[in-house]
Every structure is written in C-alpha cells, then in structure tokens.
C-alpha positions as CSV (number, residue, x, y, z in Angstrom):
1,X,-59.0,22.4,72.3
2,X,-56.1,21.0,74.6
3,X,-53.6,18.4,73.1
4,X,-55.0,16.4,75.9
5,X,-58.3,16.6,74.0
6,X,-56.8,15.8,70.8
7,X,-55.0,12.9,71.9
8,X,-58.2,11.6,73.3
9,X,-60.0,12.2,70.1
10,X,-57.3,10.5,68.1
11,X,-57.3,7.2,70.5
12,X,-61.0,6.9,69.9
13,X,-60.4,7.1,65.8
14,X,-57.9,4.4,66.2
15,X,-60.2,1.4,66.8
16,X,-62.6,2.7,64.7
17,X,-60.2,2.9,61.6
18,X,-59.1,-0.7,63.1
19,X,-62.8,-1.9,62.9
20,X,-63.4,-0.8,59.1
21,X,-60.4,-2.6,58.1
22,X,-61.2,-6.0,59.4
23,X,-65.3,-5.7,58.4
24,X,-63.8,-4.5,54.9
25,X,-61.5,-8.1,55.1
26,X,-64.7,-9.9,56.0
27,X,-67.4,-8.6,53.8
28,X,-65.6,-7.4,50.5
29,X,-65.1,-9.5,47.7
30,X,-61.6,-10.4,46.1
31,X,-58.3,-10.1,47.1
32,X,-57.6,-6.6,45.6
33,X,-61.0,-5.0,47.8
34,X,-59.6,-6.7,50.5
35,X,-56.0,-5.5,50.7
36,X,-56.9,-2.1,49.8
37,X,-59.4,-1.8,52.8
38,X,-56.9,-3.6,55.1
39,X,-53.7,-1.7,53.9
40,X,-55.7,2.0,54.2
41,X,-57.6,1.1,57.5
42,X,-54.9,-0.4,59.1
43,X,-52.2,2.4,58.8
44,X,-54.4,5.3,59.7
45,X,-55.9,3.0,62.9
46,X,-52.0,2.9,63.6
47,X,-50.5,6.1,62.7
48,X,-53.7,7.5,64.8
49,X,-52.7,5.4,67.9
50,X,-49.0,6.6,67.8
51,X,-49.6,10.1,67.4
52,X,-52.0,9.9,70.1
53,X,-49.3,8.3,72.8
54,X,-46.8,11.5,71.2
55,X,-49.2,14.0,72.1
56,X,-50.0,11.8,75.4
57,X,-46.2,11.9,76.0
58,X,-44.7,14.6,75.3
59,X,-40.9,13.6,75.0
60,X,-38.4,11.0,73.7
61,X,-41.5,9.1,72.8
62,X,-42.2,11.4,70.1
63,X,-39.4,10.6,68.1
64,X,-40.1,7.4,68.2
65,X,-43.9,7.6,67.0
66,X,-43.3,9.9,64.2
67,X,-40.2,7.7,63.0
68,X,-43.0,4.4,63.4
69,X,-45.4,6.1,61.1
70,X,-42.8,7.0,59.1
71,X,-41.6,3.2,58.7
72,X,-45.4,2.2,58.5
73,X,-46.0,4.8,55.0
74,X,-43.2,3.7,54.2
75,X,-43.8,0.1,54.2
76,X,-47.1,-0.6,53.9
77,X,-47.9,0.2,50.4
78,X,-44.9,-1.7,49.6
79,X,-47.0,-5.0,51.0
80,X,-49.5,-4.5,49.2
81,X,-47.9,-4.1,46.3
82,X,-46.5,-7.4,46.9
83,X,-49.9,-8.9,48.0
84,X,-51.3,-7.5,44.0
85,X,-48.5,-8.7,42.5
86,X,-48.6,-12.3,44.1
87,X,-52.4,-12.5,43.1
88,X,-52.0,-11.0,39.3
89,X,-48.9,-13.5,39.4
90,X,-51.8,-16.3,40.0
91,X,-54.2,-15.0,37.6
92,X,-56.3,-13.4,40.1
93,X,-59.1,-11.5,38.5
94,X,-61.0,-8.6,40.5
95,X,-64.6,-9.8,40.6
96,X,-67.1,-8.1,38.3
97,X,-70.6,-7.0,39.1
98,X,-70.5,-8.5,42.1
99,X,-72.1,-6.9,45.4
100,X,-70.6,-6.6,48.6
101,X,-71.5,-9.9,51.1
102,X,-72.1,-12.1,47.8
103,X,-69.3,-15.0,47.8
C-alpha cells in the first residue's frame, strides 16, 4: 500500500469520524454523553484529515500537521474538562436509565 493510498484512506475516515460526532451531539442524552462523543469524534475526524494532507504533502507541511494534532490532544481534553466541570458546577446529573433518542 502506497502513502498515496493511505492518505486516501485516511481522508475518507475523516468525515466519517466527523459524522459520528455530530449524530452522537444529536441523539445522546445529557451533557456528559454528548461531550464525550463530540470531544472523541471530533479529534480523530481532525488528526485523520491533517495526517492525511502530511502524507499528501510531503514537506514543511508535515511539521505543521503533526505540531496541529499535537495542540489538538493537547487541548481538547482540557475543554471538556472544562465543559464537565461547568455542568457538575450547575448540578448536572448524567441521566439514568434512559435510552438513546428518549428526551
């Protein structure tokens, strides 16, 4: 399997992470579910995207995608942790036996 291949394959996985994300914002319940699905999702949708323009690339661009998904593990747990905070702050509970799609 070329690079060119791989690159390919990991463009394709990026919208679908993306997709899985948002439906998880949509259809789970609470704000914990929800930020969990959005947090995960969203960073490998991204981290696949930018490591599919490196291998695309193939020069200064590199550095800069790695250093991006560098900044985005970095960061992103750190906003949710923010987001779980804010809601436990506000007496959030997670909902309890509740199913997916029920409000």
């Amino acid at each position: 399997m070329t690079l060119d291949a791989v690159s390919v394959l990991l463009a394709a996985a990026s919208p679908v992470f993306l997709l899985v994300g948002a439906l998880g914002l949509v259809r789970l319940p609470g704000v914990f579910n929800r930020m969990h699905s959005t947090t995960e999702a969203t960073t490998l949708g991204a981290s696949s995207a930018l490591l599919a323009a490196a291998l695309h690339f193939r020069s200064g661009a590199s550095l800069t995608a790695v250093l991006a998904i560098l900044f985005l593990f970095a960061t992103a747990p750190v906003g949710a942790h923010l987001i779980s905070r804010a809601a436990f702050e506000e007496d959030m509970k997670p909902p309890q036996n509740q199913k997916i799609g029920d409000s």
